[in-house]
BAFI-3210 file (N, C-alpha, C; in Angstrom, 3 decimals, decimal comma, padded with zeros to 6 digits):
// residues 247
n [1|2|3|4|5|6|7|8|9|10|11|12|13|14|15|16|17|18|19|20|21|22|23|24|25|26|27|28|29|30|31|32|33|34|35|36|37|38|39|40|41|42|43|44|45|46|47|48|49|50|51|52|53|54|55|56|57|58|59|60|61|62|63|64|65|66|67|68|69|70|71|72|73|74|75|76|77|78|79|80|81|82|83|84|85|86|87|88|89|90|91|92|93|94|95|96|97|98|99|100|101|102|103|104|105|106|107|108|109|110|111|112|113|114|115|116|117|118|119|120|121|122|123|124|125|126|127|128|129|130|131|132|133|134|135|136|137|138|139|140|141|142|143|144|145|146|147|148|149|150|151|152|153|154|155|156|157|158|159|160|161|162|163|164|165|166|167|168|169|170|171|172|173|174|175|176|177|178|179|180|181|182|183|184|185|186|187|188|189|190|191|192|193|194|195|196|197|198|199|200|201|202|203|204|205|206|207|208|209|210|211|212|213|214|215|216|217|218|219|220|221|222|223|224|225|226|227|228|229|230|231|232|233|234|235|236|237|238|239|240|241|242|243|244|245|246|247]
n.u [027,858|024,345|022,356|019,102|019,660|018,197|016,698|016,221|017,669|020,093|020,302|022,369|021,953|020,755|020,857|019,210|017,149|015,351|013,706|010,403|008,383|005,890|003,322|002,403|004,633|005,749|004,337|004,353|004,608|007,480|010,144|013,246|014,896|016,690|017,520|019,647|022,079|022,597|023,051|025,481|027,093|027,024|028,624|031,075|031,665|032,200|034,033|036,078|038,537|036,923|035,977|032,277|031,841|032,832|030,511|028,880|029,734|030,779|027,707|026,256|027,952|026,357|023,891|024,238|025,057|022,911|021,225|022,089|022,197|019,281|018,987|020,961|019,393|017,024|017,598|018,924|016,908|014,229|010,885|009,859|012,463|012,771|010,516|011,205|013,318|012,045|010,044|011,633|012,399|009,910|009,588|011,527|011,079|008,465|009,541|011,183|009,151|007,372|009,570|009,697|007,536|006,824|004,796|004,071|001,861|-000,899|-001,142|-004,027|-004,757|-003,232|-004,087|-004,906|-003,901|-001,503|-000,211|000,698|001,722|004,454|005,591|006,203|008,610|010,098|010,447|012,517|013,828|015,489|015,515|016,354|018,004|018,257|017,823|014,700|011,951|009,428|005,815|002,313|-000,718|-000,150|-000,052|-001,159|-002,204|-003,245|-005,128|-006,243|-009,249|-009,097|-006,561|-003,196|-002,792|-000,365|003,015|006,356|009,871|012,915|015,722|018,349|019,384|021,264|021,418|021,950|024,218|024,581|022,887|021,137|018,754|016,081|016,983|015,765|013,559|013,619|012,881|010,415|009,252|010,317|009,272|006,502|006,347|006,382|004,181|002,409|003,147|002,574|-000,633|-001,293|-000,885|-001,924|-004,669|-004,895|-005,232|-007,430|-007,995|-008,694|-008,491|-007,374|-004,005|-001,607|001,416|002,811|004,745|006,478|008,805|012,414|015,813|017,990|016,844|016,936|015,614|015,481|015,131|013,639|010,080|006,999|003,866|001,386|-001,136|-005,171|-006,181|-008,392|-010,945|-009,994|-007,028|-005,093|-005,366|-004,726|-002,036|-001,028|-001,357|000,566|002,956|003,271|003,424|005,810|007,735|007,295|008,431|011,059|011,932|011,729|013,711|015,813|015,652|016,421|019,168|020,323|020,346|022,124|024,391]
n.v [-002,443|-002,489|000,155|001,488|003,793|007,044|009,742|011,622|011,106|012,252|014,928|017,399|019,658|020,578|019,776|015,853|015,547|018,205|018,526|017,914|017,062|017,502|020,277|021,023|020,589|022,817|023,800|022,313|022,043|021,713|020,510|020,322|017,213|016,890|020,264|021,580|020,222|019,773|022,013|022,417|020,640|020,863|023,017|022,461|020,279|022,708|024,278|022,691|019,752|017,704|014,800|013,920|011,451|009,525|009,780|007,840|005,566|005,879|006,046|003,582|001,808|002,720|001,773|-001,068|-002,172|-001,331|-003,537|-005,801|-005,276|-005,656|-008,314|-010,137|-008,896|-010,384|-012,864|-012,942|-011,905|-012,463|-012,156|-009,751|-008,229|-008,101|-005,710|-004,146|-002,975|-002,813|-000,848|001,412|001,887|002,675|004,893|006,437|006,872|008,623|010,748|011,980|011,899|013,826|016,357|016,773|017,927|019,767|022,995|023,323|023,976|022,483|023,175|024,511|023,892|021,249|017,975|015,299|013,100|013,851|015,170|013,376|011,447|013,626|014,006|011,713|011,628|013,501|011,692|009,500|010,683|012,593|011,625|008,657|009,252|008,533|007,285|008,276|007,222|008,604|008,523|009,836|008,778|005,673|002,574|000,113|-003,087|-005,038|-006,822|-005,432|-003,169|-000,798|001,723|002,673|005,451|006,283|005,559|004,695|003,945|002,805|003,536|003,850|002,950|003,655|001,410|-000,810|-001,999|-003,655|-004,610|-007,800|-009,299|-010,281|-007,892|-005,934|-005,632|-003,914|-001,366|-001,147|-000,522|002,267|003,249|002,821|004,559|006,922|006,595|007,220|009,590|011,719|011,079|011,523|014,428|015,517|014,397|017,016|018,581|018,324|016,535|013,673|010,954|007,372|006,201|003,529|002,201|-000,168|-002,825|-004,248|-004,832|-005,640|-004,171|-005,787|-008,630|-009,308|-007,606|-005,551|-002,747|-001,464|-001,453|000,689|000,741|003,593|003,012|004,292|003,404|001,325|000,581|-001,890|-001,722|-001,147|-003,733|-005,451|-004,923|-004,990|-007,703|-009,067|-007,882|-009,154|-011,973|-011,229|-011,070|-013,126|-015,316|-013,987|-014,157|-017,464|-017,782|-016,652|-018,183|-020,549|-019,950|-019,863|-021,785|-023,404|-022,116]
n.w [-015,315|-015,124|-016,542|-017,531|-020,462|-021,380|-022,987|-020,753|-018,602|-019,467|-020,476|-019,558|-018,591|-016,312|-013,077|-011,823|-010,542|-011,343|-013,180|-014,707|-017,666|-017,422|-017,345|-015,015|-013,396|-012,306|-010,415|-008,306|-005,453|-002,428|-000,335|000,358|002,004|004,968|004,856|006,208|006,299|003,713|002,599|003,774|002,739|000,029|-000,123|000,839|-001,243|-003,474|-002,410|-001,996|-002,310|-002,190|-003,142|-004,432|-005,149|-003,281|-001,653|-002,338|-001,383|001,372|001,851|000,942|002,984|005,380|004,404|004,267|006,706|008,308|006,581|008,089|010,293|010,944|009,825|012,282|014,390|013,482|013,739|016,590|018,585|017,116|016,394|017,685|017,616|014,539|014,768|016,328|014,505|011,824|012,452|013,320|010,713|009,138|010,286|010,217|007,428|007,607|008,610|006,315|004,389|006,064|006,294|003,460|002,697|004,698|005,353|002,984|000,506|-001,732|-004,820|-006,483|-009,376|-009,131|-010,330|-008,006|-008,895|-010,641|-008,271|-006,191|-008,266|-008,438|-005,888|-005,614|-007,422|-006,173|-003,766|-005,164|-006,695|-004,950|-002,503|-002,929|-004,300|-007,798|-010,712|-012,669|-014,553|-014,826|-014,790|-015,621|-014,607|-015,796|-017,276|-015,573|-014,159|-016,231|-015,227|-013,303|-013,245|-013,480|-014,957|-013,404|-011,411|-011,635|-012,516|-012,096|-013,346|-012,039|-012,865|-012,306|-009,275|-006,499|-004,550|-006,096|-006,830|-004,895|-003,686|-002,589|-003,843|-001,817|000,558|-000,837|000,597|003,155|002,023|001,966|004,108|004,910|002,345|003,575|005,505|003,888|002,459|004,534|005,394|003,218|003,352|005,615|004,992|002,555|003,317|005,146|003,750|002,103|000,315|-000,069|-001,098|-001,496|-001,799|-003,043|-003,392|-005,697|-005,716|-009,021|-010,297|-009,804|-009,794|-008,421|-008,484|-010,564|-013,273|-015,566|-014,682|-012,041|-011,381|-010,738|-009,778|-008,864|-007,683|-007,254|-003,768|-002,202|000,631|001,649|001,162|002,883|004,017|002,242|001,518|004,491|004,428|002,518|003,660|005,961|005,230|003,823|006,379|008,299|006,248|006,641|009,058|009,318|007,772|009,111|011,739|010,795|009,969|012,305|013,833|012,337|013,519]
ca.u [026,695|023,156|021,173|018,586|019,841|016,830|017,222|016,005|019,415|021,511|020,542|023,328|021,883|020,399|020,241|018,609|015,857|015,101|012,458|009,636|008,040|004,238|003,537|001,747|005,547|006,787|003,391|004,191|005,610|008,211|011,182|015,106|015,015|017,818|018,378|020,992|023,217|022,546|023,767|027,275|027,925|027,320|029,819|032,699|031,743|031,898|035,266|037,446|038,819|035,927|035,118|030,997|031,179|032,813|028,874|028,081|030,194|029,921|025,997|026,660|028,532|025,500|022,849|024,791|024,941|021,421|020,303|023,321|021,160|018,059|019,158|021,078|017,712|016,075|018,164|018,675|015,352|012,851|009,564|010,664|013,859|012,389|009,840|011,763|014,277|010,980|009,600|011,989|012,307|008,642|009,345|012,378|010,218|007,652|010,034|011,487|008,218|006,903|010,165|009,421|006,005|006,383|004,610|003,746|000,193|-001,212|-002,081|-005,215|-004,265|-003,111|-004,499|-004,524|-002,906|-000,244|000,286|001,426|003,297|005,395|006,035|007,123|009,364|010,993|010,946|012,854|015,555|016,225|016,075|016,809|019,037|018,085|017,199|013,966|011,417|007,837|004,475|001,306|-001,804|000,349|-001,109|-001,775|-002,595|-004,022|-005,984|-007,284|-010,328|-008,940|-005,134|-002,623|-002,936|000,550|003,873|007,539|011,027|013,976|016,529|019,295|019,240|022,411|021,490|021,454|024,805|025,021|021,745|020,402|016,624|015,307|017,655|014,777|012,573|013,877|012,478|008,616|008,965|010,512|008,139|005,211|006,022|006,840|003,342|001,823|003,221|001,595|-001,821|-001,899|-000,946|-003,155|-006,081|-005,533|-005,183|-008,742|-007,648|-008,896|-008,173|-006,254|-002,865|-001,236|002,210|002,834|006,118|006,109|009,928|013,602|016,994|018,543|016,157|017,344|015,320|016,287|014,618|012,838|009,365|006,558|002,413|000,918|-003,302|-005,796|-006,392|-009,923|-010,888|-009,251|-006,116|-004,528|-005,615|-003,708|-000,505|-000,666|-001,012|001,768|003,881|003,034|004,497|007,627|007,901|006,994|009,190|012,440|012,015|012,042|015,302|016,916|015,599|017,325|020,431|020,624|019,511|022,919|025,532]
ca.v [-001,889|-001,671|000,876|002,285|004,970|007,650|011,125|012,590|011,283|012,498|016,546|018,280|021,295|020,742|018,202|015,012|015,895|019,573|018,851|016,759|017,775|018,161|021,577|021,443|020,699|023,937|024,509|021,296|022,588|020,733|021,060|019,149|016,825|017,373|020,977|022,384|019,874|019,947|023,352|022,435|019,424|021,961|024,228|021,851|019,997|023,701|024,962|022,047|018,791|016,450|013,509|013,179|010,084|009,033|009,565|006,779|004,564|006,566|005,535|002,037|001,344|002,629|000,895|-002,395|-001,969|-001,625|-005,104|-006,367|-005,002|-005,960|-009,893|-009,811|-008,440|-011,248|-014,080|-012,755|-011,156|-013,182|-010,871|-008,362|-007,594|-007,781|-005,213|-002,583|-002,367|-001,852|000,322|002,420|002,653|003,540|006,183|007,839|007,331|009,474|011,595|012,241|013,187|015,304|017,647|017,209|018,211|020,768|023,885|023,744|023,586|022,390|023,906|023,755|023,404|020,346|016,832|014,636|012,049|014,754|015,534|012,106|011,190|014,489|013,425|010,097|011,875|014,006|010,912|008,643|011,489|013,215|010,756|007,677|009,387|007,437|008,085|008,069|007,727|008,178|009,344|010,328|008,103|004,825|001,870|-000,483|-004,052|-006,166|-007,671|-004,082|-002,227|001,120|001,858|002,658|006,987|006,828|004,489|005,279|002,911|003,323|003,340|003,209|002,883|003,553|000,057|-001,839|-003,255|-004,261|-005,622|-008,783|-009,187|-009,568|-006,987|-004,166|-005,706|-002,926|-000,197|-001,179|-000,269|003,868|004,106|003,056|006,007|008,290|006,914|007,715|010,963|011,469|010,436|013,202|015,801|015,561|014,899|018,090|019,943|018,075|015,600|012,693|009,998|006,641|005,579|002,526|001,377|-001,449|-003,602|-005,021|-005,285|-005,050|-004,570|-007,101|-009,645|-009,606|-007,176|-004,057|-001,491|-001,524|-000,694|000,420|001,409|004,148|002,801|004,416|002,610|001,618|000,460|-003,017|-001,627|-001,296|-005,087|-006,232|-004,348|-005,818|-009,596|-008,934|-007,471|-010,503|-013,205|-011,418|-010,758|-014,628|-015,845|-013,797|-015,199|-018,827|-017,919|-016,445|-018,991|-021,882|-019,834|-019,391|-023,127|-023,858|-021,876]
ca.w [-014,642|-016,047|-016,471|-018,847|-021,609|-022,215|-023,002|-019,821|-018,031|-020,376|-020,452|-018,169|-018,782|-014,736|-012,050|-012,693|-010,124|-010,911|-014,001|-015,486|-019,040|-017,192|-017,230|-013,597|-012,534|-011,762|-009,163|-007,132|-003,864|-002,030|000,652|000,432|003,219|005,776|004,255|006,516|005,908|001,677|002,022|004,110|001,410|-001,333|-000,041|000,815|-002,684|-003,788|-002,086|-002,169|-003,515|-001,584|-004,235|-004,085|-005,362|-002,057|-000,755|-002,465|-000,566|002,863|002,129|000,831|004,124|006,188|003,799|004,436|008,195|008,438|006,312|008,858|011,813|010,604|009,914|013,467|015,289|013,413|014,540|017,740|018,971|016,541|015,799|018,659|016,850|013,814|014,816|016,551|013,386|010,371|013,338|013,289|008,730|009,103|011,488|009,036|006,388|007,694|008,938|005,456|003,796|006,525|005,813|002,007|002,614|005,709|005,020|001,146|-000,281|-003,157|-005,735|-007,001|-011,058|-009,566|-010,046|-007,123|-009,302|-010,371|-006,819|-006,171|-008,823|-008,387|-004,618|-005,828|-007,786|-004,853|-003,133|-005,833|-006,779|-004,041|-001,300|-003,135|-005,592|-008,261|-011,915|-012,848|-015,365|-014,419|-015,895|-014,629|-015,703|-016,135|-017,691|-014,852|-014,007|-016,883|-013,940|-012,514|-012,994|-013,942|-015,093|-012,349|-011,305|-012,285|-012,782|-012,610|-013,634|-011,436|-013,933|-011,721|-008,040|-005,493|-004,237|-007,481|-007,257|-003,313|-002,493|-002,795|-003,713|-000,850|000,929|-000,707|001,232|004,108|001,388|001,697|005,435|004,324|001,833|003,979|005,929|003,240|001,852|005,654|005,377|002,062|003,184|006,385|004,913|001,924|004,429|005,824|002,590|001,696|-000,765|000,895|-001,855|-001,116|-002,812|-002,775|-003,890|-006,172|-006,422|-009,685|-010,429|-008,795|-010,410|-007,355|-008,384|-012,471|-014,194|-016,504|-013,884|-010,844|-011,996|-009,505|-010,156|-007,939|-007,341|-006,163|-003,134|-001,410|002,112|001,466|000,314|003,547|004,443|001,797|001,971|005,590|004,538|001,926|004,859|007,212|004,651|004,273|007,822|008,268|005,610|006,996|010,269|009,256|006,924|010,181|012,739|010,243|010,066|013,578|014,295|011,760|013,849]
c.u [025,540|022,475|020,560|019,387|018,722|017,313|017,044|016,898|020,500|021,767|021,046|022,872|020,934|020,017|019,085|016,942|015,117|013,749|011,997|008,954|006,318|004,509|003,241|002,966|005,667|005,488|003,672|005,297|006,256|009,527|012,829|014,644|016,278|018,369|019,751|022,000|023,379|023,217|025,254|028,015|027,873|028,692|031,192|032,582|032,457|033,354|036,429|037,612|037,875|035,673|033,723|031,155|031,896|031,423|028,561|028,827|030,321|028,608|025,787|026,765|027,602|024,163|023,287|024,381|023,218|020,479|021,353|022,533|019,734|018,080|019,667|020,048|016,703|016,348|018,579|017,834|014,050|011,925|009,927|011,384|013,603|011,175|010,136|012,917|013,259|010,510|010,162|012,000|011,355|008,681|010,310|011,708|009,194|008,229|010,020|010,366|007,735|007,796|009,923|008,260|005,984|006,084|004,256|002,290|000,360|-001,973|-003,239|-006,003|-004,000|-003,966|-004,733|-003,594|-001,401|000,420|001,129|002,400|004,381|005,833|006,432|008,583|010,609|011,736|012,125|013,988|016,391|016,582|016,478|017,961|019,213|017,896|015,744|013,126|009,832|006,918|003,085|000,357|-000,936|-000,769|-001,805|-001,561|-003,070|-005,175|-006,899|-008,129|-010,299|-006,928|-004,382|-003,085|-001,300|001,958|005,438|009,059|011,929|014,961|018,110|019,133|020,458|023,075|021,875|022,331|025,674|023,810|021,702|018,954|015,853|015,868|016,364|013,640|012,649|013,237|010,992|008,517|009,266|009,442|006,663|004,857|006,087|005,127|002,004|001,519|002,544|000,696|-002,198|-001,502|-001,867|-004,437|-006,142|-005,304|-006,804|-008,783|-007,560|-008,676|-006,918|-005,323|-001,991|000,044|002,659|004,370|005,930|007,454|011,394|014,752|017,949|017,868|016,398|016,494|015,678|015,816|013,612|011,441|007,980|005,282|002,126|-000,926|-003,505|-006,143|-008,136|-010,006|-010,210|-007,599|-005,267|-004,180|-004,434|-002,306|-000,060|-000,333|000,058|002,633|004,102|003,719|005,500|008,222|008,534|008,444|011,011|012,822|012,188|013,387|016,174|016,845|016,375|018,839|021,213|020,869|021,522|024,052|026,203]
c.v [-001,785|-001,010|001,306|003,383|005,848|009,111|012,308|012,436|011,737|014,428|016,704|019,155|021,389|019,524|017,763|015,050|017,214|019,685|017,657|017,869|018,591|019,588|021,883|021,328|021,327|023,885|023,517|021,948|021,262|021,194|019,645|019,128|017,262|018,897|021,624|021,509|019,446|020,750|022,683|021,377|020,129|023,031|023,106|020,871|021,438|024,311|023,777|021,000|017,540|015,665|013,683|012,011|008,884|008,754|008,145|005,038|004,850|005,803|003,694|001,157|001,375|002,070|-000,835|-002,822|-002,319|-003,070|-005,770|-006,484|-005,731|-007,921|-010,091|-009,868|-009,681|-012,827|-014,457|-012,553|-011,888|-011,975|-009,846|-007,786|-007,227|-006,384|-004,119|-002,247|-001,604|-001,410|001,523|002,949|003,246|005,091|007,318|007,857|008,215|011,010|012,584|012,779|013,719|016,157|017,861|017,987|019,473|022,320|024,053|023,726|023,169|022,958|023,281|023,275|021,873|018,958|016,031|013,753|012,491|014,704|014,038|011,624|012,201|014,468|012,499|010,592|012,529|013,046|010,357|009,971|012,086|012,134|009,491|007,987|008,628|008,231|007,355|008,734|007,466|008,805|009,439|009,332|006,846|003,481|000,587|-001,927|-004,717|-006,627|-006,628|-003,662|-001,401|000,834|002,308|004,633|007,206|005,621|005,402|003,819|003,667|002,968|002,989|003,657|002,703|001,942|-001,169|-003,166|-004,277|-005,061|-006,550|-008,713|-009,094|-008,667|-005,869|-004,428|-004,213|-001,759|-000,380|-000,766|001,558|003,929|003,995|004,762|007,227|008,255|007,657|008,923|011,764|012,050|012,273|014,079|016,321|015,333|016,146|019,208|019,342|017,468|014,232|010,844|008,867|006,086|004,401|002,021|-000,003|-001,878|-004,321|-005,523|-004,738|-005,168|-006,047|-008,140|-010,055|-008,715|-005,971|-003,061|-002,463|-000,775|-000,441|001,416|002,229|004,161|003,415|003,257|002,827|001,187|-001,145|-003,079|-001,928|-002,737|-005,990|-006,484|-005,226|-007,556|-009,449|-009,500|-008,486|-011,604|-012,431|-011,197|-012,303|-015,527|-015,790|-014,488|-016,605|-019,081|-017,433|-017,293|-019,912|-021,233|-019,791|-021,193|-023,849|-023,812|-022,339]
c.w [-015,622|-015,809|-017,700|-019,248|-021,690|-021,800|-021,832|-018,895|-018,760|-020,405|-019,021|-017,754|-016,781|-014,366|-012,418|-011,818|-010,126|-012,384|-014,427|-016,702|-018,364|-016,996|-015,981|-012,421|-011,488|-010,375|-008,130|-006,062|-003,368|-001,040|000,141|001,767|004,041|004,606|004,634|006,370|004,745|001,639|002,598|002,967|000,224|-001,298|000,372|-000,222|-003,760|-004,247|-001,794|-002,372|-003,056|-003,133|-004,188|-004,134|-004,024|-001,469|-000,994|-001,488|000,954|002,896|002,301|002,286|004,986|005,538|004,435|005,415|009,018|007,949|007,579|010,039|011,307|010,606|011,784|014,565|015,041|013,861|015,574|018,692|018,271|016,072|016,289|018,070|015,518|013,867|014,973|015,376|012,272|011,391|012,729|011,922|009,025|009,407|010,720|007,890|006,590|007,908|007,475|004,671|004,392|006,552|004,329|001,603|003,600|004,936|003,816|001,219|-001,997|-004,061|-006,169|-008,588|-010,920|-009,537|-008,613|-007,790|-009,422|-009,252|-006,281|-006,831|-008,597|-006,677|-004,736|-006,528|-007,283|-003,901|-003,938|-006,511|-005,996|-002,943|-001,534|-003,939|-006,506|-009,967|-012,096|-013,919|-015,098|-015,204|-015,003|-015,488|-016,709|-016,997|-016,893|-015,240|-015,191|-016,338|-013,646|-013,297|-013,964|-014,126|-013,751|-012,242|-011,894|-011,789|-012,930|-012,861|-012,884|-012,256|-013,755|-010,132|-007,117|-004,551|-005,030|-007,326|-005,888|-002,983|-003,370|-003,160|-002,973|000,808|000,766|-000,035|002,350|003,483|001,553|003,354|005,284|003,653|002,393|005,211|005,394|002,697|003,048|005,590|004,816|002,543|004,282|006,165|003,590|002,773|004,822|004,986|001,708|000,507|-000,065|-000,132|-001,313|-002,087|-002,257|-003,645|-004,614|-006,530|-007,788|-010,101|-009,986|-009,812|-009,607|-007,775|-009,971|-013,437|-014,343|-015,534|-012,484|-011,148|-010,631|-010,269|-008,735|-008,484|-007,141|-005,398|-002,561|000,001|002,088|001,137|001,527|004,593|003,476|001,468|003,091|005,779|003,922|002,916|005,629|006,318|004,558|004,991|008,528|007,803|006,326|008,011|010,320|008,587|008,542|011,685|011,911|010,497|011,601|014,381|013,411|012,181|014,913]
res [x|x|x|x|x|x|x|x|x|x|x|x|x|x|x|x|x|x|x|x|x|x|x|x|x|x|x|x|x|x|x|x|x|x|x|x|x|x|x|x|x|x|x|x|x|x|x|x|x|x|x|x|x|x|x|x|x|x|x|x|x|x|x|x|x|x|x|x|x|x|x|x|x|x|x|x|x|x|x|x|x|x|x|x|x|x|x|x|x|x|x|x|x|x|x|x|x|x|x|x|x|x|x|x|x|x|x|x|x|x|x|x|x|x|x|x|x|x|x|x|x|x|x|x|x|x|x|x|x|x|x|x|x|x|x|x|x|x|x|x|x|x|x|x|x|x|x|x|x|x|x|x|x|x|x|x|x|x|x|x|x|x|x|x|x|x|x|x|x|x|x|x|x|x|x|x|x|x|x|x|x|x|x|x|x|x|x|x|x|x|x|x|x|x|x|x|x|x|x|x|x|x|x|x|x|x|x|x|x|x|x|x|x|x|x|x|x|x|x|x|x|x|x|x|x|x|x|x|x|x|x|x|x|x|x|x|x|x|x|x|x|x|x|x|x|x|x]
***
């Protein structure tokens, strides 16, 4: 298995999502998604001989299922099928950060950039269960403007050693709703700034981490996310019309 080594997976001394070094940490508000059933897996982890690391193959099995459905839908149904499956990611992705987000505020110590990266960070340990190493005020594009607002490495990822490469394609459809989620609930805390996700590298695809820039985004940003989206929408469909065309 690979994963990065760095000293911030290695302290026991508390779960791998419960601190970052910024000091504006501790003020970032935040909720556990699905909490009532965190607490019942804490307590029969707690009170008797359950494995966790069963979860990861419990999850596995329903990660699988889903690229399974998703190809299926696309070789059966065409765009349609393809549509109502990333429909619905979108729709748990939003789900998922409007409980991460319900009810908090932001402080006003914090950054906007802060505020983001430390929601990426909720996202990417808690709900991806992942390790991670991120930073605020990354260094960006070569190409861009301005440096990224902030950059994190997935160091190891639950997926790493089942998917295929373009298997994470299914993840840019969750996080567009986790970044949805994001967007309105900072609007209505008056932080009207746009952010934008950047793929830049995947463990499934051969490299040491999965690395990913958080932009600010401008009024073009959401144009080009969308063409992205449209070739690998495009693309899948011609891989599952041939396979379909083969059987």
């Amino acid at each position: 298995m690979k994963m990065i080594s760095r000293d911030i997976h290695l302290d026991k001394s508390h779960a791998h999502w419960q601190k970052r070094p910024e000091k504006n940490w501790e003020k970032f508000q935040y909720n556990q998604p699905y909490a009532q059933g965190l607490t019942n897996v804490k307590k029969v982890i707690a009170e008797t001989n359950f494995d966790p690391a069963t979860l990861w193959q419990w999850g596995t099995m329903q990660a699988m299922a889903l690229i399974e459905i998703l190809r299926s839908a696309e070789k059966t149904f065409g765009a349609a099928g393809q549509k109502l499956v990333l429909d619905a990611l979108k729709k748990i992705g939003h789900d998922i950060g409007a409980q991460i987000l319900a009810d908090t505020e932001i402080d006003p110590a914090l950054t906007t950039d802060e505020w983001i990266s430390f929601y990426a960070t909720v996202i990417n340990r808690v709900a991806y269960a992942s390790l991670e190493a991120p930073r605020v005020g990354g260094q960006g594009d070569s190409r861009a403007s301005a440096p990224a607002a902030a950059d994190f490495h997935i160091d190891y990822c639950p997926h790493q050693d089942m998917y295929q490469a373009m298997d994470c394609r299914v993840q840019r459809y969750f996080v567009q709703g986790m970044i949805d989620a994001a967007r309105d609930f900072a609007r209505s805390k008056g932080r009207n700034d746009i952010y934008d996700v950047m793929f830049k590298t995947t463990i499934p695809a051969g490299h040491a981490t999965c690395f990913f820039e958080i932009e600010k985004g401008d009024a073009g940003s959401a144009e080009r996310w969308a063409r992205y989206t449209e070739i690998l929408e495009k693309k899948n469909l011609k891989i599952a019309a041939a396979e379909q065309a083969n059987e």
